[in-house]
C-alpha positions in Angstrom: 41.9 21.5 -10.9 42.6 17.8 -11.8 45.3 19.5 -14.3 46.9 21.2 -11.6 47.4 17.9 -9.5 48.4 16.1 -12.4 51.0 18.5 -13.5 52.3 18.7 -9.7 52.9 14.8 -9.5 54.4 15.3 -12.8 56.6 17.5 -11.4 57.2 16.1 -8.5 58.3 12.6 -10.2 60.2 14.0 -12.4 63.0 15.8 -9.4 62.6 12.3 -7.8 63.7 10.8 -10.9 66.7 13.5 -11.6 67.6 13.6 -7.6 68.4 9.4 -7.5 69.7 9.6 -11.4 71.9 12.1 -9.5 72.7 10.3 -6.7 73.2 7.0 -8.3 75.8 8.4 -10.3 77.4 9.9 -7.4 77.2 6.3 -5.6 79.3 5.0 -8.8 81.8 7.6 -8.6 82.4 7.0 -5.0 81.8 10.5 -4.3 
């Protein structure tokens, strides 16, 4: 179970990290 959780907030940080890397470079852009 403690895999499962772990993997989740893995997960989870990981689309956090790609959404703002995303966004961040959209910001730059001006777009």
């Amino acid at each position: 179970m403690k895999q499962t959780i772990y993997l989740v907030s893995e997960l989870g940080i990981k689309t956090t990290h790609i959404y703002y890397l995303y966004r961040g470079q959209n910001g730059l852009v001006g777009v």
